[in-house]
C-alpha positions as CSV (number, residue, x, y, z in Angstrom):
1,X,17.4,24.2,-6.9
2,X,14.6,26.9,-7.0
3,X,14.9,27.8,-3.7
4,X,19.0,28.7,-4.5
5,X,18.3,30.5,-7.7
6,X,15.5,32.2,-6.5
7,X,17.7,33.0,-3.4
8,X,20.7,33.6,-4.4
9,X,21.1,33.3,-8.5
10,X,22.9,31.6,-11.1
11,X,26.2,31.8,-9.1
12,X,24.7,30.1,-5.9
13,X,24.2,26.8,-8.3
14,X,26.8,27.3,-9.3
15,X,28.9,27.4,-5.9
16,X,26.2,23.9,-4.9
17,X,27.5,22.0,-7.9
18,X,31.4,23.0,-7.6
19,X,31.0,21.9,-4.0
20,X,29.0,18.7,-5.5
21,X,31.7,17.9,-7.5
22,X,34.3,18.1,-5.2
23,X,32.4,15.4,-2.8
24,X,32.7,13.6,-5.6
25,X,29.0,13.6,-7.4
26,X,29.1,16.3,-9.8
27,X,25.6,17.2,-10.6
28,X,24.1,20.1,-13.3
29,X,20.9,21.1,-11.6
30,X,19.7,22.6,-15.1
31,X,19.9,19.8,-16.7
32,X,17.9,17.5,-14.0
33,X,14.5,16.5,-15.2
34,X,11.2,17.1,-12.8
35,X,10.0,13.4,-13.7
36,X,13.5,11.6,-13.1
37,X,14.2,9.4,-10.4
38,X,17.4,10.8,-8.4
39,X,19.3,8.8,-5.6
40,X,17.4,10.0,-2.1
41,X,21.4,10.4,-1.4
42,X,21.8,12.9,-3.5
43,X,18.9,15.0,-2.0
44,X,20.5,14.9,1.1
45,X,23.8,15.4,-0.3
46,X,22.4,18.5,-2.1
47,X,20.3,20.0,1.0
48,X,24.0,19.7,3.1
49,X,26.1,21.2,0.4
50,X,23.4,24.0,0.5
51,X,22.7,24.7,4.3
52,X,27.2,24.2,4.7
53,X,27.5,26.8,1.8
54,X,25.3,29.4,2.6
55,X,25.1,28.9,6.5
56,X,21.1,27.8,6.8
57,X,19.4,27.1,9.4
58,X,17.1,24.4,9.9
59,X,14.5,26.7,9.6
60,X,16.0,27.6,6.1
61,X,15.5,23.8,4.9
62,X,11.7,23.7,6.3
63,X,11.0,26.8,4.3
64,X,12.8,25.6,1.5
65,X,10.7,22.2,1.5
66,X,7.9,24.3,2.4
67,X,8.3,26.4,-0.8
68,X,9.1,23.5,-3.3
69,X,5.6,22.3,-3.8
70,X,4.9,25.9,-5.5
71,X,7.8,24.5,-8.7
72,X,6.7,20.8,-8.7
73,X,4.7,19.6,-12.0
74,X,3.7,16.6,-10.2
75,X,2.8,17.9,-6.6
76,X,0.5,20.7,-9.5
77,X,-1.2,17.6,-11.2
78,X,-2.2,16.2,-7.4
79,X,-3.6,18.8,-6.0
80,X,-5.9,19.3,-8.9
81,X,-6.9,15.5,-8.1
82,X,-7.7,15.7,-4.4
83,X,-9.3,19.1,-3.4
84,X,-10.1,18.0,0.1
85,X,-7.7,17.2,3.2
86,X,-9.2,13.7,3.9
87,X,-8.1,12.7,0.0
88,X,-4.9,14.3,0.4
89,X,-3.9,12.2,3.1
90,X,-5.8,8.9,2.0
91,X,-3.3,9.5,-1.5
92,X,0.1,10.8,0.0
93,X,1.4,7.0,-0.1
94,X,1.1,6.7,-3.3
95,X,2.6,10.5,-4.3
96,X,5.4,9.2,-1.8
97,X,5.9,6.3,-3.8
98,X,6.1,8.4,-7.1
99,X,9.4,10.8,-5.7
100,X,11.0,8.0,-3.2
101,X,11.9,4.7,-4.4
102,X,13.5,4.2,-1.0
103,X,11.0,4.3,1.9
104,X,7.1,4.0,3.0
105,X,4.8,7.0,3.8
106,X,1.3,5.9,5.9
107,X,-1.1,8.3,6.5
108,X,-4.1,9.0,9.1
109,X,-6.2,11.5,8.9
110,X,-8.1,12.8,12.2
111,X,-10.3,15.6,10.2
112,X,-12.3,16.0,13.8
113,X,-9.4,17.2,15.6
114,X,-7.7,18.7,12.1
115,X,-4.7,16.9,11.9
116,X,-3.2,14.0,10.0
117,X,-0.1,11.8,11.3
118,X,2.2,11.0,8.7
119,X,4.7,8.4,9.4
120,X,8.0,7.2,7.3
121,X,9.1,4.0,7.7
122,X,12.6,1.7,6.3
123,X,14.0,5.2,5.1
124,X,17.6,6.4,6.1
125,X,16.7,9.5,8.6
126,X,18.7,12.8,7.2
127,X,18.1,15.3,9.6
128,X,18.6,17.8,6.8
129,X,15.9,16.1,4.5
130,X,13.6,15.6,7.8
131,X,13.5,19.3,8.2
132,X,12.6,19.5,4.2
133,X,10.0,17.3,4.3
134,X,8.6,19.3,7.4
135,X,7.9,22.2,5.2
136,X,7.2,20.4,1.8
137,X,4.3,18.3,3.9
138,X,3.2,21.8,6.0
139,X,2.9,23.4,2.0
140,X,0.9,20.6,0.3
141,X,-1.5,20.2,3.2
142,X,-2.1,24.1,3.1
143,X,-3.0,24.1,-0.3
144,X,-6.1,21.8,0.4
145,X,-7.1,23.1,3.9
146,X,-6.8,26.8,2.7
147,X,-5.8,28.5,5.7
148,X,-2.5,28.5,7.7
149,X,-0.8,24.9,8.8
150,X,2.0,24.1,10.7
151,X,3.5,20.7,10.3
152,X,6.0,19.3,13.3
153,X,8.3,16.3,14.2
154,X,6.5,14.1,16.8
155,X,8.9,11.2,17.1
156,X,12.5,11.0,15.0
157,X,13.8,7.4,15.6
158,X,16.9,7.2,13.4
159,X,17.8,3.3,14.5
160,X,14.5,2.3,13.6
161,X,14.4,4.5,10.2
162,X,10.8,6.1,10.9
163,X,9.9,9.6,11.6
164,X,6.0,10.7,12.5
165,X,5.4,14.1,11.9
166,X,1.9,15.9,12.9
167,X,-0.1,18.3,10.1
168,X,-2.5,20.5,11.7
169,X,-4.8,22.8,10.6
């Protein structure tokens, strides 16, 4: 909801949540709570409602995961905790398991080659939240490593509900 207000201001919410509640899931994003557990539906929901409404790209919803990190309380509190790559990855499972309760994030890291493979398994494969997490996973890993990352989709298979994606820095 940052990236819209930020973007595109109180009447952009606005048109997201008149379009919500139309689908039939009304939801006030100024009322939603940082530390609530939300259907991973809705996300999805959400991230469609805003790349239909305001015509993004794919692009768009990487650099809007990619920017989220920067108005999370809890993605704040982690990086204070792990100040080096190789802890970042070791932990991301369990920050996975504290925003999804729907999924399972495992982690490598390959500090030699600077990279780390992150794979998703058993979670339902919205291209539109794949593309989010691309960015939201390039933005945490940059704020450890300290330089410019990019983060990619190696392998998207949607029958099997896992995605890798590949950090490097």
């Amino acid at each position: 909801a940052e990236y819209v207000k930020k973007k595109y201001g109180q009447e952009g919410i606005d048109k997201i949540q008149n379009q919500l509640k139309q689908l039939g899931y009304p939801f006030e994003y100024d009322k939603a709570k940082a530390l609530e557990w939300y259907p991973l539906g809705l996300r999805a929901l959400s991230l469609l409602a805003i790349k239909d409404t305001f015509g993004l790209s794919d692009e768009d919803l990487k650099e809007m995961g990619n920017l989220a990190p920067k108005f999370s309380f809890l993605v704040k509190i982690f990086m204070k905790s792990f100040v080096s790559p190789k802890m970042t990855v070791a932990h991301a499972p369990e920050f996975w398991e504290r925003h999804y309760s729907v999924g399972k994030l495992e982690s490598e890291y390959h500090g030699d080659e600077n990279r780390a493979i992150i794979k998703i398994k058993d979670f339902t494969l919205y291209p539109e939240v794949l593309k989010y997490l691309e960015g939201y996973f390039q933005r945490v890993m940059q704020y450890t490593v300290g330089k410019n990352v990019e983060c990619k989709i190696l392998d998207n298979k949607t029958e099997k509900k896992s995605c890798l994606f590949e950090v490097i820095w």
